[in-house]
Each structure stands twice: as C-alpha cells, then as structure tokens.
C-alpha positions in Angstrom: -14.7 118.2 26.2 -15.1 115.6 23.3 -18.1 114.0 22.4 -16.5 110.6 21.1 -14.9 107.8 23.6 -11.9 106.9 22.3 -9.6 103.8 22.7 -5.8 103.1 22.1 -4.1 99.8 21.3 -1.0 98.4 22.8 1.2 98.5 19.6 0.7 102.3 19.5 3.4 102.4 21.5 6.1 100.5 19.9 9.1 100.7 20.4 10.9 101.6 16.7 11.7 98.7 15.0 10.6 98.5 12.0 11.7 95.8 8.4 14.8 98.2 7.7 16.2 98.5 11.4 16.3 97.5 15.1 14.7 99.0 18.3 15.0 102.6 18.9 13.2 102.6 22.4 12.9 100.5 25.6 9.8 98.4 25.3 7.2 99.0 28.0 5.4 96.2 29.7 1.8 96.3 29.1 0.0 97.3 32.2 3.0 100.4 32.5 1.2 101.1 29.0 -2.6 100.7 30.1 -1.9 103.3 33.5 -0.8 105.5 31.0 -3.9 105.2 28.3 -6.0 105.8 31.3 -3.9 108.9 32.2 -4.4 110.6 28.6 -8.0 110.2 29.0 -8.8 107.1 27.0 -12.0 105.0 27.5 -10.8 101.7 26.1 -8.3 99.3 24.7 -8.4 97.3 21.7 -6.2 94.2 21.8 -4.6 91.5 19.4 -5.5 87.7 20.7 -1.9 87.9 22.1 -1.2 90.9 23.6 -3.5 89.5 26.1 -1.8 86.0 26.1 1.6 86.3 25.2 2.2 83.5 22.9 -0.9 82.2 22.9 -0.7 79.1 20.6 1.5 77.1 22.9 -1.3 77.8 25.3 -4.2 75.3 26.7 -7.8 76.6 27.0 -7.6 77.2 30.3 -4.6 78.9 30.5 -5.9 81.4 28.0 -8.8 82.1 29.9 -7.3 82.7 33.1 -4.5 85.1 31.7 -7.3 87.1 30.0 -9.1 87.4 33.5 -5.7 88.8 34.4 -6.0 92.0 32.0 -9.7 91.9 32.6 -8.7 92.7 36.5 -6.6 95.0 35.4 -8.6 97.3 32.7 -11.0 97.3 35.8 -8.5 98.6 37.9 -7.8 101.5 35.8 -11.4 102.0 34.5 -10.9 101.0 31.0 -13.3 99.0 28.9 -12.3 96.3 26.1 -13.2 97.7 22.6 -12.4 94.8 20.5 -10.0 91.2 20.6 -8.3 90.8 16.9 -6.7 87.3 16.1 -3.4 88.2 14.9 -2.9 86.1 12.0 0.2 87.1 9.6 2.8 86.5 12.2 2.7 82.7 12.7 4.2 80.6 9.6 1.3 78.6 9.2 0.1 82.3 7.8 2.6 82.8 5.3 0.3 82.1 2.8 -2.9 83.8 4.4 -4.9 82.1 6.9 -8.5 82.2 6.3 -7.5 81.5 3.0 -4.6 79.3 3.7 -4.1 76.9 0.9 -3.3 73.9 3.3 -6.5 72.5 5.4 -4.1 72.4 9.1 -3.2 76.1 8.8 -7.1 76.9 8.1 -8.5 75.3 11.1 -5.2 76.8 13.2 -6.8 80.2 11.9 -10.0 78.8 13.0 -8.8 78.1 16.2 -7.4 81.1 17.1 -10.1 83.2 15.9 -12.5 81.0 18.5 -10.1 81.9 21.7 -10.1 85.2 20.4 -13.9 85.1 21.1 -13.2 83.4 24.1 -11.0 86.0 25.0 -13.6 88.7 24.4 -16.3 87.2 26.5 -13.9 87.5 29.1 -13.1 91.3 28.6 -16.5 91.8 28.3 -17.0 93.0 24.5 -18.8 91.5 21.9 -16.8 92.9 19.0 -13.9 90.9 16.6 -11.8 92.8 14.4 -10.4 91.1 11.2 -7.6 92.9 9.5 -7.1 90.8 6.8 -3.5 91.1 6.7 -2.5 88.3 4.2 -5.9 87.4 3.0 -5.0 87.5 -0.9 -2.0 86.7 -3.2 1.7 87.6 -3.6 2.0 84.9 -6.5 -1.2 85.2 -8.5 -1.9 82.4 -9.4 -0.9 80.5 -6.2 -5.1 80.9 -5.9 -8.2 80.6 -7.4 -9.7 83.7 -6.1 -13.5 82.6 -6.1 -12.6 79.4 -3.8 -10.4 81.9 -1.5 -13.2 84.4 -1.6 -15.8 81.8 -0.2 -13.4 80.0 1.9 -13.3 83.5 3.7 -16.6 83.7 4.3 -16.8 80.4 5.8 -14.6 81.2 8.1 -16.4 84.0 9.1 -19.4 82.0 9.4 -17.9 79.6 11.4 -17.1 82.4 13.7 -20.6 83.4 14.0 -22.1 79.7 14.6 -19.6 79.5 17.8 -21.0 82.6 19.4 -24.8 84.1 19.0 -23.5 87.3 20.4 -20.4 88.4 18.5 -20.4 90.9 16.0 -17.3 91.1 13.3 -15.8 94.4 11.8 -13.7 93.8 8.6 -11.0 96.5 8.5 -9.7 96.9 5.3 -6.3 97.3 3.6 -5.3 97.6 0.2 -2.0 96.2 0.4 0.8 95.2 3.0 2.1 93.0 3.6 0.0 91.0 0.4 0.0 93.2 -3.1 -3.3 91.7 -4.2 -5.8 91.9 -0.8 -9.2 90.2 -1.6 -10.9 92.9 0.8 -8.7 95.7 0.4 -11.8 98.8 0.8 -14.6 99.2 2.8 -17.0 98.3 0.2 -15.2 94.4 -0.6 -15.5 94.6 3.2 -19.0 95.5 3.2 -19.7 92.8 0.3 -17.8 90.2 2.4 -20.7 91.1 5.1 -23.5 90.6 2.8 -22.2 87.4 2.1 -22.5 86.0 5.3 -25.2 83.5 7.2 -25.7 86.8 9.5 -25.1 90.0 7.9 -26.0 91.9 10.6 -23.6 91.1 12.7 -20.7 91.8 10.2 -19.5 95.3 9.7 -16.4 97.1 9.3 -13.4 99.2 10.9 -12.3 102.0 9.0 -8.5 103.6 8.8 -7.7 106.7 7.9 -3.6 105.5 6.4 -5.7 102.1 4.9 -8.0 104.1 2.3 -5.1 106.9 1.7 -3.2 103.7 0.2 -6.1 102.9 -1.6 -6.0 106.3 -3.3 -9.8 106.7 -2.0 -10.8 109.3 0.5 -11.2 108.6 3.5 -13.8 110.5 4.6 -15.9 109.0 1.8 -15.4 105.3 2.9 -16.4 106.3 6.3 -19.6 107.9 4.6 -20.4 104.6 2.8 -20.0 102.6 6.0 -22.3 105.0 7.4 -24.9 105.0 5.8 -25.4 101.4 5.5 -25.0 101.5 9.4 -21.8 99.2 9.3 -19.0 101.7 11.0 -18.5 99.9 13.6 -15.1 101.2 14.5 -12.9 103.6 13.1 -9.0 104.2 13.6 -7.8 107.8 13.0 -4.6 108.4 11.7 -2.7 110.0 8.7 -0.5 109.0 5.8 2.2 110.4 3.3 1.0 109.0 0.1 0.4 105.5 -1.0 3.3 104.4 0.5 4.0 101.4 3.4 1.1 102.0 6.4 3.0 104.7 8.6 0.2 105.7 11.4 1.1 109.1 11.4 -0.6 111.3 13.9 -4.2 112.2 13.0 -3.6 115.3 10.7 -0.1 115.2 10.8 -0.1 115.5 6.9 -3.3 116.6 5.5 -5.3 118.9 8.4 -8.4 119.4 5.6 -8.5 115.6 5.4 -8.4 115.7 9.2 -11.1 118.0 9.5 -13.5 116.1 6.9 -13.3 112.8 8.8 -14.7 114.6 11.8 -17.3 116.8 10.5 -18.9 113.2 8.7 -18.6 111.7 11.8 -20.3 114.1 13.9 -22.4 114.8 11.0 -24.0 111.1 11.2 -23.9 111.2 15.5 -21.2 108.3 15.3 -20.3 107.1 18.7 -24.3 107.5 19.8 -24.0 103.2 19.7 -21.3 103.6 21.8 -18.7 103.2 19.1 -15.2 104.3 20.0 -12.3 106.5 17.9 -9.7 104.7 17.4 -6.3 106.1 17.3 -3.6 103.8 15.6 -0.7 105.7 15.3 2.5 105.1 16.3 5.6 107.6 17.7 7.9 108.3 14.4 11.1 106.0 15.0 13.2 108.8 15.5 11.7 109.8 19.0 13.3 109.4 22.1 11.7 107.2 25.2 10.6 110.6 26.6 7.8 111.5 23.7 6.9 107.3 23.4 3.0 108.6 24.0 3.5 112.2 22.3 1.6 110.9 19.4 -0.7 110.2 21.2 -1.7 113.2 23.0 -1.2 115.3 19.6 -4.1 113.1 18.0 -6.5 113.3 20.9 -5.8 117.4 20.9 -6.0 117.4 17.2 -10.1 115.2 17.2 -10.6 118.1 19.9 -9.5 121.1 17.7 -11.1 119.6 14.8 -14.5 118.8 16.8 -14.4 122.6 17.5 -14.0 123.6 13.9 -16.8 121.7 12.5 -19.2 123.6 15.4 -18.1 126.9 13.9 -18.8 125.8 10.2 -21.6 128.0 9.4 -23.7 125.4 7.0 -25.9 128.7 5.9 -22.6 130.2 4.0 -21.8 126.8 2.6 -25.1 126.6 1.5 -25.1 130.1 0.1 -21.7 129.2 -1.9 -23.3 126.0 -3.9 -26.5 127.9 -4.0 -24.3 130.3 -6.6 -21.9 128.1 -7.9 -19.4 129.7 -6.0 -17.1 127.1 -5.3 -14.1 129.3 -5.6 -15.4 131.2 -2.5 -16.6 127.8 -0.6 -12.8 126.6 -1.0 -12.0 130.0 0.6 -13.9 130.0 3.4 -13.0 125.8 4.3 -9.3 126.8 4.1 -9.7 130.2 6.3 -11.8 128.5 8.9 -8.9 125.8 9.1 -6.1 128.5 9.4 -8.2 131.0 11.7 -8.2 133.7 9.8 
C-alpha cells in the first residue's frame, strides 16, 4: 500500500499521433477513460480547461458551467477528486506567439479569459489549484520580444488571476523548451522567481516533471528538493526521459531506475503528499502499442512508485552514513546500485 494519492490526466491516454504521424489507436471517450483511472487505483484527475468543455471558446458562461457540473457528477460517481484545471493555451492561433505574453493586446485578454473559466471550472470540480505550463511563454524569433516587458506582462497575468479569485492557488510547471526554444520559465527556480514576483506569493508555487528538468540537463530530484524546501511543490508529475530530446512521458523509471529511485526517497524524505498533494503520472503509452496495453503505462508507473517506495524503507541510512563518514564513496555507490538490483 502506497503512501501518496495519485492522479492521472486524460491525455495519458492518447491515442498515438504525434508531429511525424497519424493515430495509431482508437480514441476513448472520456468518462470510458475516468471508470478506468478509478479501476487502477487513482485518487484524482487533473484536467486541461477543455477536456472538461470540449471546445470551450465558442462556449457562453453558462454553458461552461453546466458541462463542468457534468464531469463534476461524474468524478463523484466514480469517487475521484479534481487535482487541478490547466488553461490550455498553445493550441488556439491567437497563441502562436505565446499568450500571457502575446504581443497583440486581443490575444492577451483571450488568454485572460480562458484562464478565469478555468477557475470557474475549478470551483465547480471542487479544487482550488491552476496549473500553468507555460507552453509558448518565450521566443522562437528573439527578438520578436523585449524580454523584461514579456517577463512582467506574465506576472500580471498571474495577478490578474489572483485578484478574480481569493481562494486559488497557482503552480508554475516548468519546461525548458517545446514547443518555444527560449522559455522565460523553463526550471523550477524561474518558476519559483515568477512566484516571488507576484501580489500574493503564497499562493503561487510550482509543478514539477520528471522529462521537463531531464531536458533541462538538471536533475530531477534536485529541483523537486529546491521546491521543497521553500514549501512550493505543489504537484509533481512522474515520468522518465531519453536525453534532452522532444518531451516523451516515458513510464516512471523506464530509463533511468536510480533517477527513479531518488525522486522517491526526497519525496518521502520531506513527507510530501502530508498537504494532500497528489503524484502525478504524465506518461503516455509508446506509439507503437496496440489498443490492448492503451493504460499499460500506466499500471507499470503506479507498480514502479510502489517498488521504489519499498526500496527507500530498506535503505539503511546508518551504512550510508558510515560510507561518507570514511569517504567511502566507492562503497556508498556499491551499496545504492545493489539495493536497486537486489543483490
């Protein structure tokens, strides 16, 4: 038995296509999807602003608040929470050129008022967390922007978000690159920054993923470490990445298993979830799996948390301890790498 919660989002199951090539399974319908997350054991959902209401633009006030009370029936029916609603802003073309720091004023306040429903939406699912993932907050052309300007044009936004609701909180989750190649919040500490910047720091943290500071070339056990200790990991998504490469959501500890088992021991290590914060898993099913193994991922990341949750309780901190006490580092790496292979 774990001791995190952990929630699933509805584009972890996907179904294949991807920039070089078309679908390569049948797409599922999103309450087939949520029956399913409830069956593997999951405690919540996180949603984009649109996989609650399908295209949600061309939709009144109203008719985005009732279609949310739709899921909201539904979650309840399968006794799953909401985690978090994320405004998704790279898809629209008004967001070709970023959208909290869109250039043109209309695509700004279309931002604006997408992140507000978003809220809206949340209220409704009954959490009180926003996710930015700042997908094309930044440049392609350099110079298309003065940075400074975008920078504090940001932050506005995100102030503006926190004047039109007292209760929200915000967690930056950052990327270094993709689909942008200059981010303007691309770790956890210009995320963190971004925070401080803010009329309410408090109430702006940040979402760490595993594949996001991989890219970086940072660790990612160390960027969960500095979120921690500044009490801003709000959230964290576990998955795994080949290299600094496009964002692949591998499963958790598909590639590196010592990486794997770091992330957990800092997060037990610092009693995350205790706030009632959730894992994450954002991987996805590699696009060369059939229909039958669309939620395999899945299950191999929950199983892998578990395995790894079992190998930081038999980490004997006395022999670690005794290795640096000696400089015997050689023997420390020894004794990691056999308690990760069993021997």
């Amino acid at each position: 038995m774990s001791r995190f919660k952990f929630s699933v989002g509805p584009w972890n199951v996907a179904d294949g296509t991807d920039v070089y090539g078309p679908p390569t399974r049948r797409p599922l319908d999103l309450e087939t999807k949520i029956k399913k997350f409830a069956e593997l054991g999951f405690s919540a959902v996180q949603f984009h602003d649109d996989d609650v209401v399908p295209d949600i633009s061309s939709k009144s006030e109203k008719q985005i608040i009732a279609e949310a009370k739709s899921v909201k029936a539904m979650l309840d029916h399968y006794n799953l929470k909401a985690e978090f609603v994320a405004p998704r802003l790279w898809f629209e073309s008004e967001f070709k050129d970023g959208a909290y720091t869109a250039p043109k004023k209309a695509n700004w306040e279309h931002a604006l008022w997408r992140s507000y429903r978003s809220i809206d939406i949340a209220n409704v699912l009954g959490c009180d967390l926003i996710v930015l993932w700042l997908a094309r907050e930044g440049t392609l052309c350099l110079e298309s922007k003065k940075p400074v300007p975008a920078i504090l044009q940001l932050v506005e936004s995100l102030n503006k978000m926190l004047r039109y609701d007292a209760k929200i909180r915000i967690a930056i989750e950052p990327k270094p690159n993709e689909p942008i190649d200059r981010s303007y919040a691309g770790t956890i500490g210009h995320a963190l920054a971004v925070a401080g910047m803010t009329i309410d720091p408090d109430r702006v943290g940040g979402l760490l993923e595993s594949a996001h500071a991989t890219m970086a070339g940072l660790d990612p056990t160390h960027e969960m470490a500095f979120a921690l200790a500044v009490g801003k990991l709000w959230s964290v998504h576990l998955n795994d990445q080949n290299g600094v490469r496009f964002d692949q959501d591998r499963a958790f500890g598909a590639e590196n298993l010592r990486s794997a088992f770091n992330q957990i021991k800092v997060l037990c290590d610092n009693n995350y979830g205790a706030n009632g914060e959730y894992i994450g898993l954002d991987v996805k099913a590699m696009r060369s799996s059939d229909d039958a193994y669309g939620f395999k991922h899945l299950e191999t990341s929950l199983r892998i948390v578990r395995l790894m949750e079992k190998k930081v309780g038999q980490l004997d901190q006395a022999k670690v301890d005794a290795f640096v006490a000696v400089n015997d580092y050689e023997g420390l790496e020894m004794y990691i790498l056999e308690l990760l292979l069993g021997a």
